[in-house]
C-alpha positions in Angstrom: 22.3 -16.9 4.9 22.8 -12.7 4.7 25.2 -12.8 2.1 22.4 -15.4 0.2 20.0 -12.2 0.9 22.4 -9.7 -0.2 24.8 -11.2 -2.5 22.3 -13.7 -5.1 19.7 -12.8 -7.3 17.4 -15.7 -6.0 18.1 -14.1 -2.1 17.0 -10.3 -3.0 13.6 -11.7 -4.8 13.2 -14.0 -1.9 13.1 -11.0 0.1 11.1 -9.1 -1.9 8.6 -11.6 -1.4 8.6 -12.2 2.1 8.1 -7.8 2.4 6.1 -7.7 -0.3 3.6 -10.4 1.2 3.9 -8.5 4.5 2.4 -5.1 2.8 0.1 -6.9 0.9 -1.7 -8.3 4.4 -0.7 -4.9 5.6 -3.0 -3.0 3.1 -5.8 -5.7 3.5 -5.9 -4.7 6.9 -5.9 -1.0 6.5 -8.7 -1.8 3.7 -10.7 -3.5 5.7 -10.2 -1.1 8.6 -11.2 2.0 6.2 -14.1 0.5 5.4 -15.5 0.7 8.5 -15.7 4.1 8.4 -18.5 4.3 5.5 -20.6 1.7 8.4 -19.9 3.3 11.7 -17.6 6.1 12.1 -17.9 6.0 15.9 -16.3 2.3 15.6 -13.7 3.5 13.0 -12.7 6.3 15.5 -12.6 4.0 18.0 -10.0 1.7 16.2 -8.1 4.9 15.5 -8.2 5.7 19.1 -6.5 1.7 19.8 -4.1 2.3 17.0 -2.7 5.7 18.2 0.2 6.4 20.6 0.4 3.0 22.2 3.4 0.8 22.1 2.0 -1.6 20.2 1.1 0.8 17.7 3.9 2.8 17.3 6.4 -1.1 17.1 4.1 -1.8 14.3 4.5 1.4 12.5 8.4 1.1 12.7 8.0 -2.6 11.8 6.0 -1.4 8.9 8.5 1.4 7.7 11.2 -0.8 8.1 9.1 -3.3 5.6 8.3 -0.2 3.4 12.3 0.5 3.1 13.4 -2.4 2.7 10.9 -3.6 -0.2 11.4 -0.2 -1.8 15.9 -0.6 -1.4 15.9 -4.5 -3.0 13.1 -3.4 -5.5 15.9 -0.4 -7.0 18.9 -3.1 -6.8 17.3 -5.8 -8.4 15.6 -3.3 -11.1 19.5 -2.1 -11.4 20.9 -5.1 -12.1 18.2 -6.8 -14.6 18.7 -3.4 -16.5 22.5 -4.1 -16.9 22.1 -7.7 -17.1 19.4 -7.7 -19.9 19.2 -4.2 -21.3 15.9 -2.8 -21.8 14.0 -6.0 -20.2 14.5 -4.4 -17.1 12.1 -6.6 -14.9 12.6 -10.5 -16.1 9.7 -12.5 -15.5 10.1 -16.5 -16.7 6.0 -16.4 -18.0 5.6 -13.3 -20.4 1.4 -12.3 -20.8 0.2 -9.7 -23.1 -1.8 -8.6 -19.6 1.1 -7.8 -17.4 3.7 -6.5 -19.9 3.5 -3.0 -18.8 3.2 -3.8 -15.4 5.6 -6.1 -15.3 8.1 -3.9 -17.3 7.3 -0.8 -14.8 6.9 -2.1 -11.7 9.9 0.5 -10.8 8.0 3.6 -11.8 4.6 2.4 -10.2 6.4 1.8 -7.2 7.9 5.6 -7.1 3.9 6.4 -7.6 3.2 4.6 -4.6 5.8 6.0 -2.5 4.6 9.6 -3.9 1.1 8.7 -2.7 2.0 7.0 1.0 4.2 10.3 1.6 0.8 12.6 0.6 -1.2 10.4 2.9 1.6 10.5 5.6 0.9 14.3 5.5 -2.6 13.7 5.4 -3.3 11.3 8.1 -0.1 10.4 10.3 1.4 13.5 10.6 -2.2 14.8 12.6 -2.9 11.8 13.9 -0.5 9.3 15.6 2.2 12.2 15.0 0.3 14.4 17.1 -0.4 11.7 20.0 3.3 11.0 20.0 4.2 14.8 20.7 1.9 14.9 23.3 -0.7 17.0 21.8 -5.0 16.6 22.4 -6.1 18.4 18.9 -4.2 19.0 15.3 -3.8 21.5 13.3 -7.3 21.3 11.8 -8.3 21.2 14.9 -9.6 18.0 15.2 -8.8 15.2 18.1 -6.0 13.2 16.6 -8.3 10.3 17.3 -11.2 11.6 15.0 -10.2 9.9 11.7 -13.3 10.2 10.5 -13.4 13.8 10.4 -10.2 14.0 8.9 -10.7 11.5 6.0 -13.9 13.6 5.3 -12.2 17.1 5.7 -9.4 15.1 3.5 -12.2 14.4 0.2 -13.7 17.5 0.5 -11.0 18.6 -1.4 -11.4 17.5 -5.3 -7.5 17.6 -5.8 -6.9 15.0 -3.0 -9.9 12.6 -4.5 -8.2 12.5 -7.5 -4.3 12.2 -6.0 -5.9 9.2 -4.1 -7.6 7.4 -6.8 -4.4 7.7 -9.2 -2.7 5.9 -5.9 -5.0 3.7 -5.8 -4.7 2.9 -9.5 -0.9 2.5 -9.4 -1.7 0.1 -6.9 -3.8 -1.6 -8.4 -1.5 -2.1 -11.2 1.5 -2.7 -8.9 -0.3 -5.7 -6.7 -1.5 -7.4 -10.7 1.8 -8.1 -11.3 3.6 -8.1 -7.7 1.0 -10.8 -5.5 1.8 -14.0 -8.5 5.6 -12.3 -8.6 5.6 -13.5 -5.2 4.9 -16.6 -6.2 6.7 -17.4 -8.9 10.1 -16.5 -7.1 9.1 -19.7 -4.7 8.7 -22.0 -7.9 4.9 -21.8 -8.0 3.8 -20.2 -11.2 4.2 -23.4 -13.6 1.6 -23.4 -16.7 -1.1 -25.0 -14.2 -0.7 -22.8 -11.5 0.0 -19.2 -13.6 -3.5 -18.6 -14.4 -5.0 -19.6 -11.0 -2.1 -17.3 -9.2 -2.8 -14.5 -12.1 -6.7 -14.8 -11.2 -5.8 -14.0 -7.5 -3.6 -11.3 -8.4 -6.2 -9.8 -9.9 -8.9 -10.6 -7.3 -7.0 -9.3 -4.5 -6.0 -6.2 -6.8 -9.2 -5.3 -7.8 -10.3 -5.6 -3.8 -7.9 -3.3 -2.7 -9.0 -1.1 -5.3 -12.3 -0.9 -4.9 -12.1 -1.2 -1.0 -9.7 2.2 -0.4 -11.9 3.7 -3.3 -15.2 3.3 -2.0 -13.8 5.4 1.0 -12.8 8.2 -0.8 -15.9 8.4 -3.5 -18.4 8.1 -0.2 -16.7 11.0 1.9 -16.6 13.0 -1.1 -20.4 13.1 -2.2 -21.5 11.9 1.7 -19.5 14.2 3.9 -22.3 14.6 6.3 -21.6 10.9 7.2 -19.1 11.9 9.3 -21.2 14.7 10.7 -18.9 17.1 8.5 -20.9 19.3 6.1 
């Protein structure tokens, strides 16, 4: 079964899949979570507060950079191997759409985009958050508690540089998920003519969620600091 994983074509895109579903649901969840920072950002400091130090926590941030590594070290093999394979069609896909040519053809690039972007917001919000908890410290260097991610996500979009960083990230993944969510798919046999447009449409649904979702949190912060009692 490893060397299926390892050694075969079909086995690395299977695994893609299976980490690329498990970031998906991940970023739903961080989504979803981030939201709740525009309603109430007592209960969004309070889920920061559940997510910081504790085991449970910090096994799901290793389980998540593991994911992370792994998606990211069978993403550059396979984009290796369809290069010397097939030349220039560097990211073979068996249904070809005017729509998701460029994705589809630069799903290598977007993804050293997004891997730009989590190391910015790694700096931005782990490193003085769960960081700080696991060294033992009460405040970080912006003198915030670690557990006040409200504060920080509005100190954070004060900054115009960092709104626009952010919403480039977001756009790459935006792009990234249009292609990647039916990808997932179709390496499991699913995206036959009936079902390629109904997987496409949820691509693009979920896409456009995430999108809008992290976006909303950084356009709000930026022209509403105050809502985080930061002004």
């Amino acid at each position: 079964m490893s060397c299926f994983l390892s050694n075969s074509s079909l086995g690395k895109k299977l695994v893609m899949s299976v980490t690329g579903a498990f970031l998906v649901l991940f970023i739903l969840f961080h989504m979803s979570m981030n939201i709740t920072a525009i309603i109430s950002p007592e209960a969004y400091n309070m889920i920061c507060a559940l997510l910081g130090a504790n085991w449970y926590a910090l096994a799901g941030t290793a389980v998540l950079a593991l994911g992370v590594l792994v998606h990211f070290i069978y993403a550059v093999i396979l984009t290796l191997n369809n290069y010397k394979a097939r030349g220039s069609q560097r990211y073979a896909v068996t249904v070809q759409e005017p729509g998701v040519a460029w994705a589809s053809k630069n799903m290598l690039v977007l993804g050293f985009i997004i891997l730009g972007g989590l190391l910015i917001h790694l700096f931005n919000f782990w490193s003085k958050m769960q960081l700080v908890e696991i060294m033992g410290g009460h405040v970080n260097s912006l003198g915030y508690s670690p557990a006040d991610g409200a504060a920080l996500i509005a100190y954070t979009f004060s900054k115009w540089y960092y709104v626009v960083i952010y919403l480039v990230w977001f756009f790459a993944l935006w792009f990234h998920l249009t292609h990647g969510v039916w990808s997932m798919f179709q390496t499991v046999g699913w995206a036959n003519d009936t079902w390629y447009p109904r997987l496409k449409c949820i691509a693009n649904i979920v896409a456009t969620i995430v999108f809008l979702g992290f976006a909303a949190v950084v356009l709000v912060y930026f022209f509403c600091p105050c809502i985080a009692g930061v002004c």
